[in-house]
N, C-alpha and C positions, 0 to 999 in steps of 0.2 A: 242457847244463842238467840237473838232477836231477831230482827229482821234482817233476812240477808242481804251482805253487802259484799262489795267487790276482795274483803281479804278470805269473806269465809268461802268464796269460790273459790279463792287461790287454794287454800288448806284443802281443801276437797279435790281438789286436781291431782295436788301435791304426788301422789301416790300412785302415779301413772306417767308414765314418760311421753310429754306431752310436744307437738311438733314445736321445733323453734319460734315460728309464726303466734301459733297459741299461747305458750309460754309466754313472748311477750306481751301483749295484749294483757295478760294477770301480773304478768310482774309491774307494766304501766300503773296499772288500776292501782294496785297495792298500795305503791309510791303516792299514790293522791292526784296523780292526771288525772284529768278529766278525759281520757280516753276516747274516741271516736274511730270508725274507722278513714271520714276524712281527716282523723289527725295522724294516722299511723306511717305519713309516708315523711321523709323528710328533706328529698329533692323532689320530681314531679311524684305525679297524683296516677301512676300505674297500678301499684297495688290497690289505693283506694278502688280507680273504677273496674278492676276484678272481681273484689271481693263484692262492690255493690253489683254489678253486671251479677256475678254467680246467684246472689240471695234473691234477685229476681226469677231469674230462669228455672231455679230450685223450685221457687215457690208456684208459679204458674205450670213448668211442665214436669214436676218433680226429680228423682233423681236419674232413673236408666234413662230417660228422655232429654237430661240434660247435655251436653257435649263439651266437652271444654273447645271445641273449633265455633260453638255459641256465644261459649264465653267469650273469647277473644274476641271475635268478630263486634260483640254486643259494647266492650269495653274500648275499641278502636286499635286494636292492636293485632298482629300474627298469633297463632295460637303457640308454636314456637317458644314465644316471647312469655307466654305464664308460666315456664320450668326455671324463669331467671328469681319469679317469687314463691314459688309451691315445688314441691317436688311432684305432685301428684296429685288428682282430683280426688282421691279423698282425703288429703293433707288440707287443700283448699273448702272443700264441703265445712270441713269438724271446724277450718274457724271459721267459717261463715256462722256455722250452728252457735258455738261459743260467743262469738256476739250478739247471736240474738237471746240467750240465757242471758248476758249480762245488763242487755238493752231494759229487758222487760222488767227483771230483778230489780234494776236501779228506780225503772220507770213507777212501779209499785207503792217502793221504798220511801222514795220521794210525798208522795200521795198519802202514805199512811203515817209519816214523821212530820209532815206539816201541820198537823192535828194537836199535837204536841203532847206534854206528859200526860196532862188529865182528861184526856179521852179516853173513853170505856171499851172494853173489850169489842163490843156491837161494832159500837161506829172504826174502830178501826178496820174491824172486818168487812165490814160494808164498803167501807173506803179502799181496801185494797181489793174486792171485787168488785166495783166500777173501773179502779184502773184498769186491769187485767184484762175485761172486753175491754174497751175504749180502746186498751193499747193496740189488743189484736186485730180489731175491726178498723184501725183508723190506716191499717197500710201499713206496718212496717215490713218489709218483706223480710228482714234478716230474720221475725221470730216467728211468722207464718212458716219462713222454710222449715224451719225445726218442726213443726207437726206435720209437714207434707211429706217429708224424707224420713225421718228416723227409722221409724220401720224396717225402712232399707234398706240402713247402712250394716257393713260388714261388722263381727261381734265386737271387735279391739275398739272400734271407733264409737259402738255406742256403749260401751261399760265407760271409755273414758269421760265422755259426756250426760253418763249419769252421775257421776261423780260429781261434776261441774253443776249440774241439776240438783243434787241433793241441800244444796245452801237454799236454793229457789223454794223444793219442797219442803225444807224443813221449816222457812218463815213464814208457811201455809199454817206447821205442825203451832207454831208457837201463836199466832193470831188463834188458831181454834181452840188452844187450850186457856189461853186468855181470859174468853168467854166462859169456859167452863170452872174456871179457879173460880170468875166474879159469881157463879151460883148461878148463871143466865140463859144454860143451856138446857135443852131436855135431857132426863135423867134415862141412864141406858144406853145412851147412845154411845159406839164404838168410834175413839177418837181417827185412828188408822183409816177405818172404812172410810167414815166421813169426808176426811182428806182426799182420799183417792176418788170420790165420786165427787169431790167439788170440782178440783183439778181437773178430770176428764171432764163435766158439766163444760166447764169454761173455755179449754183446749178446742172443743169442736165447732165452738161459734166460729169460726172461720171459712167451716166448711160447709154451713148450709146459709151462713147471711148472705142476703141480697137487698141492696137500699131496696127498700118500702115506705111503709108510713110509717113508721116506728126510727126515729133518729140510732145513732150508736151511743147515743147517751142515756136513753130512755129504754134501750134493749137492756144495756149495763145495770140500769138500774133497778128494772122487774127482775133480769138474775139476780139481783141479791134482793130483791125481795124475797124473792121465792125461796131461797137459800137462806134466808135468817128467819123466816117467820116459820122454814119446818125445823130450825138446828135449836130455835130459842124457846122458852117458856114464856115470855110476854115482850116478844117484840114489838118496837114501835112500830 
């Protein structure tokens, strides 16, 4: 697979019975929407300022700290009133998480397919680790939530959203072996590990940055230095 996109989440879900909410949100994508979650309501904008209300509060006071009588309150509505869109706050959590796996995936995707065919192994990689900070540092709250909460969540909700994760990691799997087909990697090196300590690397900028002197462009971009000049044999 190449870089992941909105159908090889679907396939990866596929095999989990997934709440109606989440389901559609992949089946949307599938179809070739351009998917939002300001686009998923189709009389007023309730569900939207739930789901954004939730991805905030997740992400700032994580999960047991959250309240759905926050949510609502935060959303402008009775708390009451979110069983008419979720059956459940962890029904509403998994698709808050599920869009911020799709956010970030697409966001990536986008960044490293503008490069186009004849860019090399490196610079793709490079390119989808500047996105990947950038994205996480610039504020999104739906994929910040996903690293504040998962931990937390109960077992069924997060096997389902590794599943959903596994398109995410696998277009890690495929940009690193890239490099290594082109002859450009250090020899020895274990492709799995490598993945799993890039991924965590990157996962945790969120939770120690603090604006400084150093911009979210220029952090993004000493990670992948740092990250390609120890993964390569003669990085630029």
């Amino acid at each position: 697979m190449g870089i992941a996109d909105s159908e090889a989440i679907d396939q990866a879900a596929g095999n989990f019975d997934y709440p109606a909410g989440a389901m559609r949100l992949v089946r949307q994508r599938r179809m070739g929407n351009e998917v939002s979650v300001k686009g998923l309501d189709t009389g007023d904008n309730s569900r939207s300022r739930i789901l954004e209300a939730a991805a905030l509060l997740l992400k700032t006071k994580g999960l047991s700290r959250t309240k759905l009588s926050d949510i609502a309150e935060r959303a402008g509505m009775l708390a009451p009133s979110l069983y008419h869109h979720f059956g459940s706050k962890n029904q509403l959590v998994e698709e808050v998480l599920l869009e911020g796996i799709y956010r970030n995936t697409k966001h990536i995707m986008a960044r490293v397919e503008v490069l186009g065919p004849g860019a090399s192994g490196v610079e793709r990689l490079r390119a989808a680790i500047i996105a990947h900070v950038s994205f996480l540092l610039n504020g999104d709250d739906f994929s910040a939530a996903f690293g504040k909460v998962f931990s937390d969540l109960p077992d069924d909700v997060r096997a389902r959203l590794l599943a959903a994760y596994s398109a995410f990691d696998n277009s890690w799997r495929d940009l690193l072996e890239a490099v290594q087909k082109e002859g450009c990697a250090q020899p020895g090196i274990h492709p799995a590990t490598t993945r799993k300590f890039l991924i965590a690397m990157l996962d945790s900028c969120p939770e120690w940055y603090r604006p400084g002197k150093l911009n979210v462009q220029q952090i993004a971009t000493q990670a992948a230095d740092l990250f390609i000049k120890g993964f390569t044999k003669n990085s630029p």
